[in-house]
C-alpha positions as CSV (number, residue, x, y, z in Angstrom):
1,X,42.2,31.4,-22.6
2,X,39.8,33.5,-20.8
3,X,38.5,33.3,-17.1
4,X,35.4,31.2,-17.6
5,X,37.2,28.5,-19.8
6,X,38.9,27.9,-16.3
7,X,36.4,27.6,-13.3
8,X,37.4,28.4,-9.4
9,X,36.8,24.9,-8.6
10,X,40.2,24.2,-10.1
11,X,42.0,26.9,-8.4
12,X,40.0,25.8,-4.9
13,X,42.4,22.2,-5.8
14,X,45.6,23.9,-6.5
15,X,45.6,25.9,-3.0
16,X,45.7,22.6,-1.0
17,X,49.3,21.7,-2.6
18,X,52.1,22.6,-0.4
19,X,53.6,25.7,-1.5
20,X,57.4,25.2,0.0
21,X,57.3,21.6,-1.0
22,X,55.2,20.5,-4.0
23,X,56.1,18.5,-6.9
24,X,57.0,21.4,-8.9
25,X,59.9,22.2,-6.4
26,X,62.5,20.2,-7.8
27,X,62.4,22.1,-10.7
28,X,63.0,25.6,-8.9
29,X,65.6,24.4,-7.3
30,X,67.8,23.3,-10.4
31,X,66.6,26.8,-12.3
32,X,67.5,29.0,-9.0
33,X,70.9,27.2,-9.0
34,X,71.3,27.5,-12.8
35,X,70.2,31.4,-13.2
36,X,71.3,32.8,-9.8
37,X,70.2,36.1,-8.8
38,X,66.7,37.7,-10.0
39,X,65.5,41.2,-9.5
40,X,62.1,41.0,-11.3
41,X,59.7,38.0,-12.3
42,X,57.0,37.7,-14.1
43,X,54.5,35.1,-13.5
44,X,52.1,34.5,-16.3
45,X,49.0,32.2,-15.6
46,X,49.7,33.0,-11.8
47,X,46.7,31.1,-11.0
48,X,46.6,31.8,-7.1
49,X,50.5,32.1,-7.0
50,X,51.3,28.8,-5.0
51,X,54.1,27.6,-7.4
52,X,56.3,31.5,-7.7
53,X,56.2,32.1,-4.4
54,X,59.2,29.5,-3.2
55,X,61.2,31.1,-5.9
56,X,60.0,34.7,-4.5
57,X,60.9,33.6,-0.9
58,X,64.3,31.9,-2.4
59,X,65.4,35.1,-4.4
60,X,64.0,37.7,-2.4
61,X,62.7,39.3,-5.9
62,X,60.4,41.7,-7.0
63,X,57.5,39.3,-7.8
64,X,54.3,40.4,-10.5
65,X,51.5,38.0,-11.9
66,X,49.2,37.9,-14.4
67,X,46.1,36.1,-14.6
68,X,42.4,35.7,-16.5
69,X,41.0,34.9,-13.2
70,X,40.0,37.6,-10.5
71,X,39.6,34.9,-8.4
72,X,43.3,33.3,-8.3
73,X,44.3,36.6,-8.5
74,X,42.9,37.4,-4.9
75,X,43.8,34.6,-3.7
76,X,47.7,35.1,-5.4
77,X,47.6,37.9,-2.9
78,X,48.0,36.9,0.0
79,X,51.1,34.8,-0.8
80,X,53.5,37.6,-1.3
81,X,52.8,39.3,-4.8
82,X,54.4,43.0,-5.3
83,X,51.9,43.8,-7.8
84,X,49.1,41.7,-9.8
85,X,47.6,42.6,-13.0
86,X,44.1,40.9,-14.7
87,X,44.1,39.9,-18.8
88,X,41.3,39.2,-20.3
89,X,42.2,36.7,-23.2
90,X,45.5,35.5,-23.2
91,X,45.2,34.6,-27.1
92,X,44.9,38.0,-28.1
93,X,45.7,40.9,-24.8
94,X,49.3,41.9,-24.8
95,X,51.0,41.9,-21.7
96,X,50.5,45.3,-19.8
97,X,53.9,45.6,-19.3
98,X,56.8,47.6,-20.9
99,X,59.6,46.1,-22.9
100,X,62.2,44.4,-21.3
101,X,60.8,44.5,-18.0
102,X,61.5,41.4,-16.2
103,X,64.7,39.5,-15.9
104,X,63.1,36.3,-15.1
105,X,59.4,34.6,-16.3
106,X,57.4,31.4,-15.2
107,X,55.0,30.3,-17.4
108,X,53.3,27.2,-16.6
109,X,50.6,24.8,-17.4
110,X,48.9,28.3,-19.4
111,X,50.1,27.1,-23.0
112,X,47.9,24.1,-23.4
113,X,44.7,26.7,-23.1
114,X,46.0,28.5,-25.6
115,X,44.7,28.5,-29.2
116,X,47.4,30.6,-29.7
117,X,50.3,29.5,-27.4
118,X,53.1,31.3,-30.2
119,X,51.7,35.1,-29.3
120,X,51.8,34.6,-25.6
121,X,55.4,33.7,-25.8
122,X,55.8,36.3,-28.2
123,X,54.8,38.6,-25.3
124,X,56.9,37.1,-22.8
125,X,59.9,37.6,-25.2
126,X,59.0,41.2,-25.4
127,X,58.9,41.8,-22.1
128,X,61.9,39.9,-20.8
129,X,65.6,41.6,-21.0
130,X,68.1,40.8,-23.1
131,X,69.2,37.3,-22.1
132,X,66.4,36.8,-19.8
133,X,65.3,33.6,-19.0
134,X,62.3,31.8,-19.4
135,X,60.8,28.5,-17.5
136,X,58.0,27.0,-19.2
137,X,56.0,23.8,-18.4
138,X,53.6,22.0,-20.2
139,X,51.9,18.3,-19.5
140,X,52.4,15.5,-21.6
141,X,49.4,13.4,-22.5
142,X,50.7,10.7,-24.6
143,X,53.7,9.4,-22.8
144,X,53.7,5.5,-24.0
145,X,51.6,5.0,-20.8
146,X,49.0,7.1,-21.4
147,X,48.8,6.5,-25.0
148,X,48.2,2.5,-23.6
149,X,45.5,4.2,-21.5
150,X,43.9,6.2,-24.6
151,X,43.9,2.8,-26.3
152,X,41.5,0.9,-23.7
153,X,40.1,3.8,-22.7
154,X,39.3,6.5,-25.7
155,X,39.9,9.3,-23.4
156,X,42.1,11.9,-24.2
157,X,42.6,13.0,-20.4
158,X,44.7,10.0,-20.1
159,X,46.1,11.4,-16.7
160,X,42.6,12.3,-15.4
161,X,43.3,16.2,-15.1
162,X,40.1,17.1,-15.4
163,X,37.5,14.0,-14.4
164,X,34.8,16.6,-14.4
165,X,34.9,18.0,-17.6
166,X,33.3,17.0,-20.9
167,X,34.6,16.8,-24.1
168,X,33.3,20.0,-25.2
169,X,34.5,21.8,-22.5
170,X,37.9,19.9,-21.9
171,X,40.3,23.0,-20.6
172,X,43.6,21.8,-22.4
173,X,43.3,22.4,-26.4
174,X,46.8,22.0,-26.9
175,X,49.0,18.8,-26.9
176,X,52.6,19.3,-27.4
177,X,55.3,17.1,-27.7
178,X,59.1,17.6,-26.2
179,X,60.1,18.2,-30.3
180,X,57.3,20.6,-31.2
181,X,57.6,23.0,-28.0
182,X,61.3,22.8,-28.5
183,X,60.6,24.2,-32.0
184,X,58.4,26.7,-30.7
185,X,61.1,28.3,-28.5
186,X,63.6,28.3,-31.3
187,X,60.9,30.0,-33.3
188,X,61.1,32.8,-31.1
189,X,64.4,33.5,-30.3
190,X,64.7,31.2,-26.9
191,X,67.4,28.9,-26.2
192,X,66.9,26.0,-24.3
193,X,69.5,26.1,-21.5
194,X,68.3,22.9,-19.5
195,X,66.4,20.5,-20.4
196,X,64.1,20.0,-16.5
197,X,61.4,17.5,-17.9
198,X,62.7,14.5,-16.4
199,X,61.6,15.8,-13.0
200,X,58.2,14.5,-14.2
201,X,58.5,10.7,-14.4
202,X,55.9,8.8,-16.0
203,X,56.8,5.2,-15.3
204,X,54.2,3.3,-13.6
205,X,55.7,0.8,-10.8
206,X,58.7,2.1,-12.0
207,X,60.4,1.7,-9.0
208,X,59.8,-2.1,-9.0
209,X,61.3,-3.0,-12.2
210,X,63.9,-0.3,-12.5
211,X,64.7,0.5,-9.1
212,X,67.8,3.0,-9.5
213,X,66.3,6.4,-9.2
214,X,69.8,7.1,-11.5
215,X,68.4,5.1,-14.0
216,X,65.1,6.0,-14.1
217,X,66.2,9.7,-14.8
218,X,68.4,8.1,-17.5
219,X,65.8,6.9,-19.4
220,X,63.7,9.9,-18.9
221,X,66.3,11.9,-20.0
222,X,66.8,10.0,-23.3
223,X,63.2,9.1,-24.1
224,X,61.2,12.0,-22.5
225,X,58.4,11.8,-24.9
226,X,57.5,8.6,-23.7
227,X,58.3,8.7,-20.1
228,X,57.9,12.0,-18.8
229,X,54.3,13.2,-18.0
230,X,55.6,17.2,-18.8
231,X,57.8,18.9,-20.6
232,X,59.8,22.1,-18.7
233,X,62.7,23.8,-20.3
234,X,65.0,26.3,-18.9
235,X,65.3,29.0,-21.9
236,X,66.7,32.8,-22.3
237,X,66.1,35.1,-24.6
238,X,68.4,35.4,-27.6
């Protein structure tokens, strides 16, 4: 992905989310309790920072970013950064860092950019320590609702990501399911320590007609490739 595949309109909607208590919070909380302490972490696809700085205000770490866009990356620092560093394509730039940097690395909504999603993670392998840990997110187009959607509708942004883009211009170019990002990770020497995706339910009404907030994770956590709108694993490096 480089900068212009991603305009500043989109990081102008991130900055109004709550940055102590968004939807992505959940999901720190249960990592922070699962890892314990960090020293160092790595941000990559920093955006504007909003979703690493709870976890740098949590941990007290030493927190770094990396992003395509100068833009988010001005904005990223005012919200805490120690240091910030530009790329230019993500497909092909390797991290300008040194091996085994980094105890700890977010990486988040970036992968669906990439045409190559394997050498990015191939980078943050590299620059993680030995049995560092990794948290990746990615979304989740076809849960069975939005493949109902994609079937009235045709449209492959089934949960309206982007409204204003075109088809020819559409920012995600990669689809994953849970199965074929878990086999990504293995390919590269990560293993999945928890399994966060059902923190993303996809059940419309769901509250009506299963009301249990215990069973609705349930079924997310059996089915999450039809009921949970992304996919977020807790790895470490092997």
């Amino acid at each position: 992905m480089r900068s212009e595949h991603f305009p500043e309109k989109y990081f102008d909607d991130i900055a109004q989310i709550n940055p102590d208590n968004n939807y992505f919070s959940p999901v720190w909380d249960a990592a922070l309790k699962e890892v314990g302490e960090i020293h160092t972490m790595l941000d990559v696809g920093c955006g504007n920072g909003i979703f690493s700085a709870k976890a740098k205000r949590k941990t007290g770490c030493r927190l770094v970013g990396v992003d395509g866009s100068h833009y988010a990356l001005k904005e990223a620092k005012v919200r805490g950064f120690d240091q910030l560093a530009p790329i230019n394509d993500f497909n092909t730039d390797p991290l300008p860092f040194t091996e085994a940097e980094f105890d700890f690395c977010l990486c988040k909504d970036l992968l669906e950019h990439l045409l190559k999603p394997d050498f990015m993670l191939s980078q943050i392998h590299r620059v993680l320590k030995s049995r560092g840990y990794l948290l990746v997110h990615v979304p989740n187009h076809f849960t069975l609702y939005g493949r109902l959607k994609f079937l009235f509708t045709n449209d492959i942004d089934t949960y309206r990501y982007f409204e204003d883009a075109n088809r020819w211009d559409f920012p995600h170019i990669r689809f994953f399911t849970h199965d074929s990002l878990i086999k990504l990770l293995g390919s590269l020497d990560f293993t999945i320590i928890r399994d966060l995706s059902h923190h993303f339910p996809a059940l419309p009404y769901g509250r009506y007609w299963l009301p249990l907030p215990s069973l609705r994770e349930q079924l997310i956590r059996r089915h999450p490739a039809q009921f949970a709108e992304g996919f977020t694993f807790l790895a470490r490096k092997a």
